[in-house]
C-alpha positions as CSV (number, residue, x, y, z in Angstrom):
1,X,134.3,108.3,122.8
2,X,137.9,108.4,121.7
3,X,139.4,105.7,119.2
4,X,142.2,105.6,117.2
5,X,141.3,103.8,113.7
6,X,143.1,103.8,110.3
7,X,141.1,105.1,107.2
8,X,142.2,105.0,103.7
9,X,142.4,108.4,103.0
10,X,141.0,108.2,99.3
11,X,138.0,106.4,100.6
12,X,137.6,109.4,103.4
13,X,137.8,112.3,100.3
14,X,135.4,110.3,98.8
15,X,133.2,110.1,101.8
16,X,133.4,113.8,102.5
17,X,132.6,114.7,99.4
18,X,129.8,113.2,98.4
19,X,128.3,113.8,102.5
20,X,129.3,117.3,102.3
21,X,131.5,117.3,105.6
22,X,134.9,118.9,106.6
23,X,136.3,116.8,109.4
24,X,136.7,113.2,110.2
25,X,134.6,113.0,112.7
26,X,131.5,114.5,110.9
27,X,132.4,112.3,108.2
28,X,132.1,109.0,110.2
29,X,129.0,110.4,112.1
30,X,126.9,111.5,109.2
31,X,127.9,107.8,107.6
32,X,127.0,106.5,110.6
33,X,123.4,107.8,110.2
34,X,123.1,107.6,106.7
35,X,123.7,103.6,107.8
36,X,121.4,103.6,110.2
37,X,118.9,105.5,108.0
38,X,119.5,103.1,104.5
39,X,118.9,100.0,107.1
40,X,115.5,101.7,108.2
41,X,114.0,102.6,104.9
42,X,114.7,98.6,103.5
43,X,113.0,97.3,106.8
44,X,110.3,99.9,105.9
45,X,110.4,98.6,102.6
46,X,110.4,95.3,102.7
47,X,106.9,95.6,105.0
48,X,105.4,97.3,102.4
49,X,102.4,95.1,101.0
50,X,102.8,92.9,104.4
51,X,100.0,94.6,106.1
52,X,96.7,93.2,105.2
53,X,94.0,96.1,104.7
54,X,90.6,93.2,103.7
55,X,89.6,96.5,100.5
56,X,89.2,95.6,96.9
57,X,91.0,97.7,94.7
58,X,87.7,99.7,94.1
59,X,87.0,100.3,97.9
60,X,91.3,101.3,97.9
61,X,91.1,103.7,94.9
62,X,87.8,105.5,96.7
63,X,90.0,105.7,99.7
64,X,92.7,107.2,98.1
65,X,90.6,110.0,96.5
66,X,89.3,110.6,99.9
67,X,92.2,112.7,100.8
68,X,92.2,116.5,101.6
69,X,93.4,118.6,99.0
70,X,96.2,119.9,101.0
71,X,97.8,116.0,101.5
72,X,100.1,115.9,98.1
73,X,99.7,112.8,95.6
């Protein structure tokens, strides 16, 4: 899609920059996902320690060192 937008062009250095992009258009689609992204991980976090799992902390801690070695910690 084609759209004609003004962007402060301090705020677009900055942008490309710290994303690593050349063009406009990288620029607004990579902060387009990193939006998308940041919005995903603080629904994911904020339904952490929602989910009931009925283990004591014992039973949880036997659980967790039930793990194959090649699973990292």
């Amino acid at each position: 899609m084609k759209t004609t937008i003004e962007i402060d062009q301090q705020l677009l250095r900055q942008a490309q920059k710290t994303l690593g992009t050349d063009t406009i258009k990288g620029t607004v689609e990579a902060s387009l996902c990193t939006v998308i992204q940041h919005s995903q991980l603080e629904k994911l976090a904020n339904a952490l320690g929602t989910i009931p799992l009925d283990l004591t902390p014992v039973q949880l801690r036997s659980q967790r060192h039930k793990r194959p070695s090649h699973v990292s910690r």
